[in-house]
C-alpha positions in Angstrom: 69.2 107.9 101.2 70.8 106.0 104.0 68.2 103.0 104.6 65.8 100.8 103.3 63.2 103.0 105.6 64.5 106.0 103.3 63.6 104.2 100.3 60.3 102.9 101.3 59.5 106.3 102.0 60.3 107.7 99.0 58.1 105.2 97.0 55.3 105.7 99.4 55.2 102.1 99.9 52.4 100.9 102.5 53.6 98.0 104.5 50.8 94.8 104.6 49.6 94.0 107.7 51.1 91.1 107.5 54.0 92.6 109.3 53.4 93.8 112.5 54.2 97.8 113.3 52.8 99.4 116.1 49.5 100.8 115.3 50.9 101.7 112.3 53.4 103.8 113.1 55.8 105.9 110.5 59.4 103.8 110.0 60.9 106.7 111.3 60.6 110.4 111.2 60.7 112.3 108.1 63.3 114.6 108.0 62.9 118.8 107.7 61.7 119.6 103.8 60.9 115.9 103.2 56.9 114.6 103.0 55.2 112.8 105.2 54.7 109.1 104.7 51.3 108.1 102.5 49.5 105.3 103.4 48.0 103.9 100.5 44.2 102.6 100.7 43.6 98.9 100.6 41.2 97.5 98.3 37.8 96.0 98.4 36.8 93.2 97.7 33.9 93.6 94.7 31.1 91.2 94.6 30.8 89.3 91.3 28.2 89.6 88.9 27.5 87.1 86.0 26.9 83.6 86.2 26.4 82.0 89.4 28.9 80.0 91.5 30.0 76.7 90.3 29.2 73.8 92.6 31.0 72.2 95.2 33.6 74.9 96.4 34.9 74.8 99.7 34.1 78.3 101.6 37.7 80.1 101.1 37.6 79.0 97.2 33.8 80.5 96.4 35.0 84.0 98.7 38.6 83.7 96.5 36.5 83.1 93.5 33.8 85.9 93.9 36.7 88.3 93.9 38.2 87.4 90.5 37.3 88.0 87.1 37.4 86.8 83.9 39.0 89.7 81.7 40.4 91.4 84.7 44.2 90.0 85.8 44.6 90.1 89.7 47.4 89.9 91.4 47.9 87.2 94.2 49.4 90.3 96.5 46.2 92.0 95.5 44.2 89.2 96.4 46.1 89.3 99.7 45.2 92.5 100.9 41.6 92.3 99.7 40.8 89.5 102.0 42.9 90.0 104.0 44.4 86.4 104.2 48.2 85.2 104.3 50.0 84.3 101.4 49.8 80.8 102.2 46.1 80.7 102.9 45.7 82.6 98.8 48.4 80.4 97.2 46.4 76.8 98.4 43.3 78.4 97.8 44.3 79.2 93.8 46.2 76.1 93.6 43.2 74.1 94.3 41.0 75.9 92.0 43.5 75.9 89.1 43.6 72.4 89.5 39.3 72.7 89.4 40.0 74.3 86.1 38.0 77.1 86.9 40.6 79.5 87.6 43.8 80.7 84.9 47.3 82.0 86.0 49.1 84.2 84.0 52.7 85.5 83.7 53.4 87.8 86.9 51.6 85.7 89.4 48.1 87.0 88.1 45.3 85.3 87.8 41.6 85.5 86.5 38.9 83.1 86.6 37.6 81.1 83.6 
C-alpha cells in the first residue's frame, strides 16, 4: 500500500456524497491483478409502521423520526446517507428530539426512537 486511496480500496469503502468526486469517479486506477473498486449501495429510508406520529414535530424531525426505530439502533452516518442530509442538518435534528424525549442515544452515536 502506498496511500490512503490504496487503503480505501482495499476496504471497498464508498465515499458519501458529501464529498465531491467527479461523477463518481474511481480514486485512481487499480493496478494489474488488483479488483475493481465496489461501490456499496446506499440505503433506503423505510416507512414506519406502529403508532402514529407524535404531535407537533417540525418537518425534518417527523422525516428523521419515521426513519428510526424502537428496537433497531441506527447510526447517525446511516441516518446521513438515508436522507441524504449533512451531518449538521441530522445532529440538530436528533438533538432536538432527544431533548422532546422521544428519541434515545446509545453508545457509538446510535440512536432509536422511544
Amino acid at each position: 500500500m502506498e496511500s490512503s486511496e490504496d487503503i480505501l480500496r482495499e476496504l471497498a469503502f464508498a465515499i458519501d456524497s458529501e464529498i465531491e468526486l467527479p461523477s463518481r469517479a474511481p480514486l485512481s486506477k487499480p493496478k494489474p491483478g488488483e479488483p475493481e473498486p465496489v461501490e456499496l449501495p446506499q440505503p433506503q429510508a423505510q416507512p414506519r409502521s406502529g403508532p402514529a406520529l407524535p404531535q407537533g414535530l417540525e418537518p425534518d424531525e417527523a422525516t428523521l423520526f419515521t426513519c428510526l426505530k424502537p428496537v433497531e439502533r441506527m447510526h447517525i452516518d446511516v441516518l446521513c446517507r438515508t436522507l441524504d442530509w449533512d451531518s449538521a442538518r441530522v445532529s440538530q435534528t436528533l438533538l432536538m428530539l432527544e431533548i422532546k424525549g422521544m428519541i434515545r442515544q446509545w453508545p457509538g452515536m446510535t440512536y432509536t426512537h422511544i
